[in-house]
C-alpha positions in Angstrom: 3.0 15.8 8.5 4.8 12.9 6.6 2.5 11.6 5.1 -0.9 12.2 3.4 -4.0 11.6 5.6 -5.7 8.7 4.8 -9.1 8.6 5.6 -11.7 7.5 2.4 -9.7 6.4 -0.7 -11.9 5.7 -4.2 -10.3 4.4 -6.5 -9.7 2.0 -9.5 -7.7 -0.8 -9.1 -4.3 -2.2 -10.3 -4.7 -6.1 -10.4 -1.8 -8.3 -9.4 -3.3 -12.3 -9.0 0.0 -13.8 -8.0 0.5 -15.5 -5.4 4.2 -14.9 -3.2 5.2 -11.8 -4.6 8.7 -11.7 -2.5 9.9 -7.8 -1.7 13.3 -8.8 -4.0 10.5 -8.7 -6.9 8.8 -5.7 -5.8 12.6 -4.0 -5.1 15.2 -5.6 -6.5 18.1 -5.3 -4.1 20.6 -4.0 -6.3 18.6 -0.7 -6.0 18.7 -0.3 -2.1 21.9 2.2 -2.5 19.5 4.9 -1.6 18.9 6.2 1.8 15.8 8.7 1.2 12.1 7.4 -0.2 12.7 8.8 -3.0 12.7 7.3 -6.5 11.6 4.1 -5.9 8.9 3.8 -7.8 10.8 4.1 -10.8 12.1 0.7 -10.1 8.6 -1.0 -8.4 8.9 -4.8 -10.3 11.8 -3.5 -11.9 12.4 -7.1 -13.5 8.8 -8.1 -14.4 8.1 -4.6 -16.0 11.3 -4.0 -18.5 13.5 -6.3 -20.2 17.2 -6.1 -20.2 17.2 -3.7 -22.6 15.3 -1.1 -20.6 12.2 -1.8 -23.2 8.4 -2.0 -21.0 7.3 -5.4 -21.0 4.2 -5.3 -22.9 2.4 -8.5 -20.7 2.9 -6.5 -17.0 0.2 -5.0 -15.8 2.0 -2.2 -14.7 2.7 -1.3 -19.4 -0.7 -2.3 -19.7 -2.4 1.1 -21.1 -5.9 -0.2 -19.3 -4.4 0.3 -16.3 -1.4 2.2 -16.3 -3.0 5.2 -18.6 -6.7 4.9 -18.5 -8.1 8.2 -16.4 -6.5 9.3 -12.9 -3.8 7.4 -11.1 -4.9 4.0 -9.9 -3.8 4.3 -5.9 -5.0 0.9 -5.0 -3.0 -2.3 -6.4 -4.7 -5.2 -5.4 -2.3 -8.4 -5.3 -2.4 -12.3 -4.4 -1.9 -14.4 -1.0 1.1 -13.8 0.5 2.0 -10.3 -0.7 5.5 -9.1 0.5 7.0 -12.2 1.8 11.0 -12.7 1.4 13.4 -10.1 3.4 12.4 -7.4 5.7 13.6 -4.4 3.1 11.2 -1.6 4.3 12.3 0.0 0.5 9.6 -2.6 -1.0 7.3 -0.2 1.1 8.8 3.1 0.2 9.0 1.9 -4.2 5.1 1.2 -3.8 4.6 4.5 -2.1 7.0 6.4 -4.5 4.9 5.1 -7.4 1.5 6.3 -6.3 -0.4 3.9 -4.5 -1.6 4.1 -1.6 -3.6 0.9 -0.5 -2.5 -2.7 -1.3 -5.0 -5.3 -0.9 -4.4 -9.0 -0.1 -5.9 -12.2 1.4 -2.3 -12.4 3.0 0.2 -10.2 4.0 3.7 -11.0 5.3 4.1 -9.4 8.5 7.0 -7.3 8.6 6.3 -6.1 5.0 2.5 -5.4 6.0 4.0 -3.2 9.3 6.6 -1.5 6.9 3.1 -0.2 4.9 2.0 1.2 7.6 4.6 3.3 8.5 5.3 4.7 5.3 1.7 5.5 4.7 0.5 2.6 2.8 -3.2 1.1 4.5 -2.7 -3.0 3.9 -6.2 -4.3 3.5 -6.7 -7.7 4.0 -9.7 -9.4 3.1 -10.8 -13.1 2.7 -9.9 -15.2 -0.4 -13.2 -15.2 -1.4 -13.5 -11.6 -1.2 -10.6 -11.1 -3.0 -11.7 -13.4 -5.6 -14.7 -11.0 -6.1 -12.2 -8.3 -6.4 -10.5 -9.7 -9.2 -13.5 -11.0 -11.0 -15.3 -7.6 -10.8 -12.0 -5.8 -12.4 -11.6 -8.3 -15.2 -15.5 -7.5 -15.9 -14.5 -3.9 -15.8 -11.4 -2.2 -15.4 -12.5 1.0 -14.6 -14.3 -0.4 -11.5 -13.7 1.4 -8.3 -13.4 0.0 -4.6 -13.9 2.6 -1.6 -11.9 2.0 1.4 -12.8 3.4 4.6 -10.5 3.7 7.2 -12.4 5.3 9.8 -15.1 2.3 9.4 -12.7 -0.2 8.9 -14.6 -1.4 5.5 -13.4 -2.0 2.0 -16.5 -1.8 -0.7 -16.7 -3.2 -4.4 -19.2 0.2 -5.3 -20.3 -1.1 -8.3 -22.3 -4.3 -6.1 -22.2 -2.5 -2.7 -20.2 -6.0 -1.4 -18.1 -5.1 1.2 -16.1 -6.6 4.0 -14.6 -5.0 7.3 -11.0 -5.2 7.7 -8.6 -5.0 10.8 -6.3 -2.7 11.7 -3.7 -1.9 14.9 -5.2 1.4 16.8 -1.8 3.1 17.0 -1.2 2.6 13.6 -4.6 3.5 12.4 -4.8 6.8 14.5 -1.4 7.7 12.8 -2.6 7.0 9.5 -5.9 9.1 10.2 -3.7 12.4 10.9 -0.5 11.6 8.4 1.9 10.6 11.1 4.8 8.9 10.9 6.3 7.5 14.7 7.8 10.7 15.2 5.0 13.0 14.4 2.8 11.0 16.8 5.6 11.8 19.6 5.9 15.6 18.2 2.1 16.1 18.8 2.0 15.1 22.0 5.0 17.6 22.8 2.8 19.4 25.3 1.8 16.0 27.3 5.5 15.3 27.8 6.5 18.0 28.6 3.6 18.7 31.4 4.7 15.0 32.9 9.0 16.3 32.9 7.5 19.4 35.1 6.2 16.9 37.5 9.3 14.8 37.8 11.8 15.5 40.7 15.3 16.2 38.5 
């Protein structure tokens, strides 16, 4: 498989309430020499996490120790309207995979970014503003607060209140998600299907 199944993630949250975070923030292009997914989390916010120097900036969330070092890995990062807007670079995808998470949540997603997600096996959520607004209020309140995020239902659930909303999702693209499929791996399990309807074909 290529990726992970994703069926129920729980997990605290990385917060992230600003608004137009462009995919030249989240990758800075002058790290796209890489072909492979690899070792792009390294550079995820590369210019709002380190100064010049290479020193962590101490006011990203990403350095904060409440979040970045405070019990398991955070897989969900939770971020404002119009999340991954900017150019179509599918590597803004592969750096938030590479660093560990594996859900981004949003009010808004930009559309190409939000379909690069999903076939890198990322699950976009998006929710309403005002849900979202919960979201962030409920992690201010606590960090260590957990959401629960149910693919199979289509639901995403504050546990601490029991607040939850549904969320949408393509079918394909939730079936491959489901079984850890990448467009290829869907093809490769149905080998046997193809292969029945070639034998029926006149050559």
């Amino acid at each position: 498989m290529a990726y992970d199944n994703f069926t129920i993630l729980r997990s605290a949250a990385v917060p992230m309430p600003i608004e137009n975070v462009d995919t030249d923030q989240i990758i800075p292009a002058r790290f796209l020499k890489a072909t492979e997914r690899k070792g792009f989390g390294d550079n995820l916010f590369r210019d709002w996490r380190y100064n010049p120097d290479n020193t962590p900036k101490a006011d990203f969330v990403l350095n904060n120790p409440t979040y970045s070092s405070n019990g398991p890995a955070r897989k969900i990062l939770v971020g404002g309207k119009n999340f991954g807007s900017g150019s179509s670079r599918e590597h803004a995808a592969w750096a938030i995979y590479d660093y560990g998470f594996r859900c981004v949540v949003s009010s808004f997603f930009a559309d190409i970014f939000k379909n690069n997600c999903l076939n890198v096996g990322i699950l976009p959520v998006t929710v309403s503003p005002e849900f979202a607004d919960r979201i962030f209020a409920a992690i201010e309140a606590d960090p260590s607060t957990e959401l629960e995020v149910n693919l199979p239902e289509q639901t995403i659930t504050l546990l601490a209140t029991g607040d939850s909303e549904r969320f949408a999702i393509n079918e394909y693209k939730k079936h491959n998600l489901l079984n850890g499929y990448d467009d290829i791996d869907y093809l490769l399990s149905m080998k046997s299907e193809i292969e029945a309807f070639a034998d029926t074909r006149p050559f």
